[in-house]
C-alpha positions in Angstrom: 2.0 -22.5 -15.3 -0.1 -19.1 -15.9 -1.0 -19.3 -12.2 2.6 -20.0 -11.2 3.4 -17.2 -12.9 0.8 -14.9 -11.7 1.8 -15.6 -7.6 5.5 -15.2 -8.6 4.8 -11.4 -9.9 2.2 -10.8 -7.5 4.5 -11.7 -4.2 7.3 -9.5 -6.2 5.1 -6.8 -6.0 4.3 -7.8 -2.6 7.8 -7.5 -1.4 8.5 -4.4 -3.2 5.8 -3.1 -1.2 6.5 -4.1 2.2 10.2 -4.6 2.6 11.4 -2.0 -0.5 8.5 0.5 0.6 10.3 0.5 4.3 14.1 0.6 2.9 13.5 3.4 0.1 11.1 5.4 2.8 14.3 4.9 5.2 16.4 5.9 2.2 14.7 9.4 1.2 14.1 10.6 5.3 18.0 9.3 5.4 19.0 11.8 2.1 16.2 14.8 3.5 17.9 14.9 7.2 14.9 14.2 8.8 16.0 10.8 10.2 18.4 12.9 11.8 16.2 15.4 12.8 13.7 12.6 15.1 16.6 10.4 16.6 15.5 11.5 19.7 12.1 11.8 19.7 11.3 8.0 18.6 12.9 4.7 20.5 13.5 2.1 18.3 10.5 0.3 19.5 8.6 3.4 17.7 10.3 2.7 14.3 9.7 -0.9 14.0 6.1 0.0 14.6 6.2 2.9 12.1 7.6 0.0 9.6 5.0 -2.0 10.1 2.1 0.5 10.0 4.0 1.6 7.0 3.9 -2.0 5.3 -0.1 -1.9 6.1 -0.7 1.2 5.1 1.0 0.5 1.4 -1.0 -2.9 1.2 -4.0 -1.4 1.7 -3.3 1.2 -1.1 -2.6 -1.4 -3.2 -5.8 -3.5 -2.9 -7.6 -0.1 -2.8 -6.2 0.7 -6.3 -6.3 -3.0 -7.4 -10.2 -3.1 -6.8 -11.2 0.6 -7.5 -12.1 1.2 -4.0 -10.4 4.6 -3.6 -12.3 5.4 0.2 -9.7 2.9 1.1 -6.9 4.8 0.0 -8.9 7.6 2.1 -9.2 6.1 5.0 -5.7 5.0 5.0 -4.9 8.5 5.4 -7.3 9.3 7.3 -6.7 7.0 10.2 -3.2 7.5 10.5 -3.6 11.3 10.6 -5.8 11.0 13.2 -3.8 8.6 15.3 -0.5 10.7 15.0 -2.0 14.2 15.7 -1.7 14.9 19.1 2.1 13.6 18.6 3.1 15.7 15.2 3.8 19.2 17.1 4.9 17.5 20.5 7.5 14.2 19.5 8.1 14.2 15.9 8.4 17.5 13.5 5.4 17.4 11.0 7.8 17.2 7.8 8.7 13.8 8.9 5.4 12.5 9.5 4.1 14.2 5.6 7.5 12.7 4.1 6.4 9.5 5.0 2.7 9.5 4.5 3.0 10.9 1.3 6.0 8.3 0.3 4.2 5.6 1.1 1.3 6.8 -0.8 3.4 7.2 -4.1 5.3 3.9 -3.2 1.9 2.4 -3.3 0.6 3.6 -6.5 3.7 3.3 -8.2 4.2 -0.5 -7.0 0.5 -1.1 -7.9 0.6 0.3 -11.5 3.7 -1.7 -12.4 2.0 -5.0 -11.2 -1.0 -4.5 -12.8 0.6 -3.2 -16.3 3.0 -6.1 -15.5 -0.2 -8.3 -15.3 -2.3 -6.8 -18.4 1.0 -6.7 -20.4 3.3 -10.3 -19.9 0.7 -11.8 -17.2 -1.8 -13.6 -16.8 -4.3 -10.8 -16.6 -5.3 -12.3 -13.6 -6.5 -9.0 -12.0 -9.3 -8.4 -14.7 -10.6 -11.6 -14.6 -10.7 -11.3 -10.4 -12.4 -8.1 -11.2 -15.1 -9.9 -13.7 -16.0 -12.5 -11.2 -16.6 -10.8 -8.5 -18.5 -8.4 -9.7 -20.8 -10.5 -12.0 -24.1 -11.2 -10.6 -25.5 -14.6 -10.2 -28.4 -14.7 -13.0 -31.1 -17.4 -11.8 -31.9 -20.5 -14.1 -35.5 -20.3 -16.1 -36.1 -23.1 -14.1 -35.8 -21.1 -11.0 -37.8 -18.4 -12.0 -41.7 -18.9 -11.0 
């Protein structure tokens, strides 16, 4: 049943992360105007990519924060700066592209730190014992040792 209940809480957090990252990030460029503000400079085919880098990106700053590895959360940034640059100043105004990076970023964390107090506090504390076997070294048997 604790297992159960750890997936359950886990692919909650999932969703929240994918599909209610992409509707609030919709939600706050809706309230700022800046939806408004790149109608034309992105076809549609543009925003269901940017929903799907979006989704990645959030995941990967969730298992970045989940496991401690923080040049994740580094290169997340990172490599979408560097993908969008040439197109920040020429399709889409720079706020938009901040706005979201920087949503998704505090989506991220915020979705991560509910799961895992979630996890420590009602769970299964499933996360520290992921944690604890994966980092504990293999210790060889006397026998073993020559």
């Amino acid at each position: 049943m604790t297992l159960v209940h750890a997936v359950l809480y886990s692919a909650v957090a999932l969703g929240l992360l994918w599909w209610g990252g992409n509707a609030a990030c919709r939600l706050l460029l809706n309230l700022t105007g800046l939806k408004d503000a790149t109608a034309d400079a992105e076809p549609d085919h543009a925003l269901k990519v940017g929903r799907v880098i979006g989704g990645l990106e959030r995941l990967i700053i969730a298992i970045g924060l989940l496991y401690g590895v923080w040049e994740a959360i580094a290169a997340v940034i990172a490599l979408k700066t560097i993908a969008r640059f040439k197109e920040i100043d020429h399709k889409i105004p720079a706020e938009y592209f901040l706005v979201g990076s920087l949503f998704s970023l505090l989506w991220g964390i915020i979705v991560t730190s509910g799961r895992t107090v979630y996890d420590r506090e009602l769970g299964s504390n499933l996360q520290s014992k992921l944690v604890a076997a994966s980092s504990t070294p293999a210790t060889p048997k006397k026998a073993d040792v020559k």
